[in-house]
C-alpha positions as CSV (number, residue, x, y, z in Angstrom):
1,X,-33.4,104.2,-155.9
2,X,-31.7,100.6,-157.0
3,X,-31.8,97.5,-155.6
4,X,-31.4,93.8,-156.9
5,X,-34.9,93.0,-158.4
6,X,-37.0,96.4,-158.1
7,X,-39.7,94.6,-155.7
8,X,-39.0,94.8,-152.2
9,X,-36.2,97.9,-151.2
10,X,-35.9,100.1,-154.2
11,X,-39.5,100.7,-154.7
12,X,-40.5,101.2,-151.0
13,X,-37.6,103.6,-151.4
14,X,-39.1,105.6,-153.9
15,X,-42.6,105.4,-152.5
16,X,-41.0,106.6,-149.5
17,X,-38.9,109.5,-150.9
18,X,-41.9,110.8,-152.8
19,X,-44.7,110.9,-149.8
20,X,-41.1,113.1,-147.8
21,X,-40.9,115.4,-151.0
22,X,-44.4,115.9,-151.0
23,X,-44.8,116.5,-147.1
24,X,-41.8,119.2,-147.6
25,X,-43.4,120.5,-150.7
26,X,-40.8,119.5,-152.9
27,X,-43.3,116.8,-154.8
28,X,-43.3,118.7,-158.3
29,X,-39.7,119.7,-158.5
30,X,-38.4,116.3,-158.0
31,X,-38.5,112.9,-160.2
32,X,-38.5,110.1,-158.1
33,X,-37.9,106.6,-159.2
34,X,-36.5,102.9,-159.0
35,X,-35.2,100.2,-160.5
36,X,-33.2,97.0,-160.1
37,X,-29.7,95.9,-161.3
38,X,-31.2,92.7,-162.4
39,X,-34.5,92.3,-164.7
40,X,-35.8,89.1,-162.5
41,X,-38.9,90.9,-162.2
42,X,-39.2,93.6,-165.4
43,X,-42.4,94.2,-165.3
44,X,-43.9,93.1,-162.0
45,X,-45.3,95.1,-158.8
46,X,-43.9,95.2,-155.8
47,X,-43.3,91.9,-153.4
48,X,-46.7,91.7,-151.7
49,X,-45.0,92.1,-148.3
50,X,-42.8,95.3,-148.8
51,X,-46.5,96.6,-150.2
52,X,-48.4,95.6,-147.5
53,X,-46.1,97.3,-144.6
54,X,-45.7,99.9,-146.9
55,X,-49.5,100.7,-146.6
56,X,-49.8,100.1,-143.0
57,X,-47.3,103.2,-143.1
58,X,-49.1,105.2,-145.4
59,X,-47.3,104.3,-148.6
60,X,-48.8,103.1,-152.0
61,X,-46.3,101.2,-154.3
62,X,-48.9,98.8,-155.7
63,X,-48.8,101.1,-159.3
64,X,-45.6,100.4,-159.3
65,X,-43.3,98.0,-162.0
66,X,-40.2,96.9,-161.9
67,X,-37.5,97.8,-164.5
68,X,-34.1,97.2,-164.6
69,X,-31.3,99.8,-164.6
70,X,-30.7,101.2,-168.0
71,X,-27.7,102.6,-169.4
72,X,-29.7,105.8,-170.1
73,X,-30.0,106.0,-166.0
74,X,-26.1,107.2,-166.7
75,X,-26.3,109.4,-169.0
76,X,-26.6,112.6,-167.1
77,X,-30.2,113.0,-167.1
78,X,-30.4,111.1,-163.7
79,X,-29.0,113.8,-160.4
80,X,-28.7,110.7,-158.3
81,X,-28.4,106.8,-158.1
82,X,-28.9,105.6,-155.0
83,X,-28.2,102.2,-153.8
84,X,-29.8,100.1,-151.3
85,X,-26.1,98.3,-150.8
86,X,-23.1,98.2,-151.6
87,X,-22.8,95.2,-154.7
88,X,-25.7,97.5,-155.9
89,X,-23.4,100.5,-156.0
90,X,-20.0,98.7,-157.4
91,X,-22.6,97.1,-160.0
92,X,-23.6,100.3,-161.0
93,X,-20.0,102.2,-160.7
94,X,-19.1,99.2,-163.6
95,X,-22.0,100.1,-165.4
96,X,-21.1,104.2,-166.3
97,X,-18.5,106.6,-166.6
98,X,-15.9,107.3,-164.1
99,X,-17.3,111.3,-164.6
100,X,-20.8,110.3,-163.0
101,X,-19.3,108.2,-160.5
102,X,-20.3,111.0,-158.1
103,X,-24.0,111.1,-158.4
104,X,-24.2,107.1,-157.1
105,X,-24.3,107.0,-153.5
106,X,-25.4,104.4,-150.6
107,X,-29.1,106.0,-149.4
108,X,-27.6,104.9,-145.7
109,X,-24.9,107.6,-146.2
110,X,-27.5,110.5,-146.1
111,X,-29.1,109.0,-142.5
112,X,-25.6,109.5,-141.4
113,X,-24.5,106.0,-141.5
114,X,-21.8,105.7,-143.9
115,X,-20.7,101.9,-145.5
116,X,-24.3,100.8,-144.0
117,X,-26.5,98.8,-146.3
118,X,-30.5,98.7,-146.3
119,X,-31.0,95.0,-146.0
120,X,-32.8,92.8,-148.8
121,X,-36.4,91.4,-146.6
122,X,-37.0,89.0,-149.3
123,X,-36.4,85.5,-147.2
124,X,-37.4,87.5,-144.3
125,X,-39.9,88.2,-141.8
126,X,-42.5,90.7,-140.9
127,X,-39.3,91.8,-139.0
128,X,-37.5,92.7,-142.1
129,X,-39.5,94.6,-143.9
130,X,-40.7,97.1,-141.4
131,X,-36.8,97.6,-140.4
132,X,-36.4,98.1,-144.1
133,X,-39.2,100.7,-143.5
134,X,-37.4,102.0,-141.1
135,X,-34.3,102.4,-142.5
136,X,-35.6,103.8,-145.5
137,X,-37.5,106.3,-143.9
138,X,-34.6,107.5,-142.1
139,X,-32.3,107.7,-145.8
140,X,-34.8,109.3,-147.4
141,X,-35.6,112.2,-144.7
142,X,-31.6,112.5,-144.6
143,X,-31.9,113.0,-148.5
144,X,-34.1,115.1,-148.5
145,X,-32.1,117.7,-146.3
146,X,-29.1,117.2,-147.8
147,X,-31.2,118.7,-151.2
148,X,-32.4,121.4,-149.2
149,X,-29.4,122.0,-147.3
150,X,-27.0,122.5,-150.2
151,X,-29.4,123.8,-152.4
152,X,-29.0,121.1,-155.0
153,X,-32.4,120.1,-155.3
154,X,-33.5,121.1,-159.3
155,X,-35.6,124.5,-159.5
């Protein structure tokens, strides 16, 4: 999961994704995580906000750090890169080989809203961050069917 800083959308996405894999039972054949295009934050937890409705949903990202995308996210190792929008996805498309061009995708694609974008809640409301929730929730569930659908999620 990538967004800009790796403290509001990317890590609610990979809190998110997790608690769905686990719920499916899919929790110990997946690697789930997130980090930002830009190191603002290396290092930090999650905004306080995008943790606090994250809790109120049942989600825990307050072990979580930010990091910054590294090139080794590229190097094959990584199934998928999912962006929260779309200058995350052309910043990462710059950033590796044409050949693995195909595992970065917008999460919004797999809730069957292609070219949509999950917001960034950061100079935002309440609002905001639970319609990130929402959004995110809705991404992820459609992620995690497209695994199980196509049978491309790793044995």
């Amino acid at each position: 999961m990538v967004c800009t800083g790796n403290i509001c959308r990317s890590p609610t996405a990979e809190a998110v994704l997790r608690a769905q894999a686990e719920q499916r039972g899919l929790g110990d054949r997946l690697v789930i995580d997130s980090a930002g295009i830009e190191a603002y934050h290396v290092g930090a937890p999650p905004d306080v906000r995008s943790q606090d409705h994250a809790r109120r949903r049942g989600y825990e990202l307050g072990a979580l750090r930010a990091r910054q995308v590294a090139a080794s996210d590229f190097d094959g190792s990584v199934d998928w890169l999912l962006a929260m929008d779309r200058w995350h996805l052309a910043a990462m498309k710059r950033r590796c080989a044409p050949s693995r061009h195909g595992t970065l995708r917008l999460l919004m694609e797999f809730a069957g809203r292609a070219g949509a974008e999950v917001p960034d809640p950061y100079y935002g409301g309440p609002a905001d961050f639970e319609k990130v929730l929402d959004l995110i929730e809705a991404g992820c569930e459609g992620f995690l069917d497209a695994l199980i659908k196509q049978s491309i999620a790793p044995k």
